[in-house]
N, C-alpha and C positions, 0 to 999 in steps of 0.2 A: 671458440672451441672449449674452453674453461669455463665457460658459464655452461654449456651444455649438458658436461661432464658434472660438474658441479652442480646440479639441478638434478640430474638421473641420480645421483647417490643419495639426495636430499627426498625423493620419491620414494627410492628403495629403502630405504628407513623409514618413515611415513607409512607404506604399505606393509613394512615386517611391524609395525610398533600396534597398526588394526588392526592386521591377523590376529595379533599377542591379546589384543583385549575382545575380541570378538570371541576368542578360546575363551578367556577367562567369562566372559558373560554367560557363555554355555553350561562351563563346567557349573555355576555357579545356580542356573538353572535345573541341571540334571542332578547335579549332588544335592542341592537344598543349602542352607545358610553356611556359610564357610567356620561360621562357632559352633553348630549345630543347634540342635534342637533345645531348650531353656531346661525341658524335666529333663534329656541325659544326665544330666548330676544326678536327681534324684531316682532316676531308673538304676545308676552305677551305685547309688545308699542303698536301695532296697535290693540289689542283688549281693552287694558285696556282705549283707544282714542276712540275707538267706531267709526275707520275710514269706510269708505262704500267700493266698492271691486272696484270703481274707484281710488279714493283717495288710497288704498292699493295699487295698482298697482304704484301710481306717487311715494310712499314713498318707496317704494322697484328700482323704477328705481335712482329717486336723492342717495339712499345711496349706489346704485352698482357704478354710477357715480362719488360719492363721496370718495369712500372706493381706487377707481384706483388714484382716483389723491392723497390721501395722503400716501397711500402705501410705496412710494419711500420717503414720507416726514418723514415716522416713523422709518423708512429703516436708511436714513441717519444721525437721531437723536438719531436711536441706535448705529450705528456705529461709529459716535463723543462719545459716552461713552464707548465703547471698545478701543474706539483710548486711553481715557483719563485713561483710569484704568491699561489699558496694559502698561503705563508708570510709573506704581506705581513703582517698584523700581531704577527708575531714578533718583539717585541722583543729577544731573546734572539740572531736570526741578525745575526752579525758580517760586516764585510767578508771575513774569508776563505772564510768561508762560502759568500757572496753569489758572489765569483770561484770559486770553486769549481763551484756551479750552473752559473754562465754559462760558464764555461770546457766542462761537459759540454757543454750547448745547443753551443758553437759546434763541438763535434769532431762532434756529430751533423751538423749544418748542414752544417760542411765535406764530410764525408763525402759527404752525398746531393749539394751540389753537384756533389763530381767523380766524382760515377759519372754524371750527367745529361750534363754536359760529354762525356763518356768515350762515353755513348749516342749523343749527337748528332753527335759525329766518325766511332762507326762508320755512323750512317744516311748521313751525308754521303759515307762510299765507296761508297754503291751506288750513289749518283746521275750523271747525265754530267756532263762538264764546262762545259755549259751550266748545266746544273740546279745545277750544284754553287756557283754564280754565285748563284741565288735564293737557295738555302740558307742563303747565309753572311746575304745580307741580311735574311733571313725569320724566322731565327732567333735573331736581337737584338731587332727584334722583337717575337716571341714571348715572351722571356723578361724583356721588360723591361716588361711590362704586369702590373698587381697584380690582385688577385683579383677588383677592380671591374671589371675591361675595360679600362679607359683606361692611357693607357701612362703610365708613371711618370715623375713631375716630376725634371729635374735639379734639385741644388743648386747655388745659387747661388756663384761663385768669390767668397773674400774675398781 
């Protein structure tokens, strides 16, 4: 009779736990991606700028322009840290070594840094002098929030 009983609640959690993800399949269907859509950020910049549907257009072509030419720059700067971590139990890779890697990693880093800086100063001339006011604020920002969303902790002053 225990075993019965025991199997009937082992069902009914079973069928409540596929309902739960059969909802979720749906919702996820009917809604669209659960991050949403990749240009929201960039629809939420150009509203929160107050650009006109000309200037929308120039800032959606510079960042398609932009996005292809660094692609292969983020590309490469991820790959130099897989190269450098896939060495991790390399007993053999010495400090020079080790500054070596990193010293590549950080010329790539530098690099994509000041071509984005470089991007963001020409979007910044096309906007008015009002706009150019959000801008500066909008886009610290932007670039100060890490991959989770949330905008980046300072360090504490010692």
């Amino acid at each position: 009779m225990k075993q019965i009983l025991h199997n009937r609640w082992l069902l009914l959690v079973v069928a409540i736990l596929g309902l739960a993800n059969l909802g979720l399949v749906a919702y996820h269907f009917l809604q669209g991606r659960p991050g949403g859509d990749r240009r929201s950020s960039s629809d939420w910049f150009y509203r929160e700028l107050g650009l006109s549907s000309e200037q929308e257009a120039q800032f959606r072509s510079s960042k398609d322009s932009f996005m292809k030419e660094m692609r292969p720059r983020w590309s490469a700067s991820r790959k130099a840290k897989d190269s450098l971590y896939a060495r991790m139990g390399d007993s053999t890779l010495g400090d020079s070594a080790l500054t070596t890697l990193t010293a590549h990693i950080a010329a790539l880093n530098r690099a994509s840094d000041e071509q984005m800086f470089r991007h963001f100063r020409e979007l910044r001339k096309r906007c008015s002098p009002t706009q150019q006011l959000a801008f500066d604020t909008l886009v610290p920002k932007l670039m100060s929030r890490n991959r989770g969303g949330r905008p980046a902790t300072s360090q504490p002053s010692r």
